[in-house]
N, C-alpha and C positions, 0 to 999 in steps of 0.2 A: 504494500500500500504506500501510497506516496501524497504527500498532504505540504500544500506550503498557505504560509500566511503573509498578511500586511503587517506594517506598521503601528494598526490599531488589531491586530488580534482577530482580525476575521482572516477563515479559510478560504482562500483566492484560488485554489486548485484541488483535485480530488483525483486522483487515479485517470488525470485525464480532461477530467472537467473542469472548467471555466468558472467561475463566480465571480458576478460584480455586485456591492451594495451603494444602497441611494445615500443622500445625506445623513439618512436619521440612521445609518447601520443596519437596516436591512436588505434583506436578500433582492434584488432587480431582477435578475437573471442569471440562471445557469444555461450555458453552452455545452453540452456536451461532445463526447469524444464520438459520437456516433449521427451528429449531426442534429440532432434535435435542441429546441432550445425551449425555457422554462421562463417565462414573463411572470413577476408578482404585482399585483395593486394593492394598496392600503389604500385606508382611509387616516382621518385628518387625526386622527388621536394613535397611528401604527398601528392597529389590527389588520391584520390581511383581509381583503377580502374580495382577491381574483387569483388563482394560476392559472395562465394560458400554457400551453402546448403547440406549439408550431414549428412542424418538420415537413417535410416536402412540398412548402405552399398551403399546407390544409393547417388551419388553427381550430382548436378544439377549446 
C-alpha cells in the first residue's frame, strides 16, 4: 500500500488514486487509477450532501 500526504495532513494519494480537498479540508474529488473520478458537494455548514460518479462521459 502506498499513501502520501500534504502539508496539512490530508491523504493526496492512495494506491494510485488522486485526492484533492476544497478550502474547508474536504474531500473535492478522487481520480482514480482506473479512470473514474469521484465529485463531492457540501452544503454551507460541511455536510456532504452529493457524490457524483463520472467515468466514460456517463455521471451517475
Amino acid at each position: 500500500m502506498n499513501y502520501t500526504y500534504d502539508s496539512l495532513e490530508n491523504m493526496t494519494s492512495r494506491n494510485g488514486d488522486h485526492i484533492v480537498y476544497n478550502e474547508l479540508g474536504k474531500i473535492a474529488s478522487i481520480d482514480t487509477e482506473n479512470g473514474d473520478r469521484f465529485e463531492y458537494d457540501y452544503e454551507y455548514s460541511g455536510n456532504r450532501i452529493k457524490k457524483s460518479l463520472k467515468n466514460s462521459g456517463i455521471i451517475t
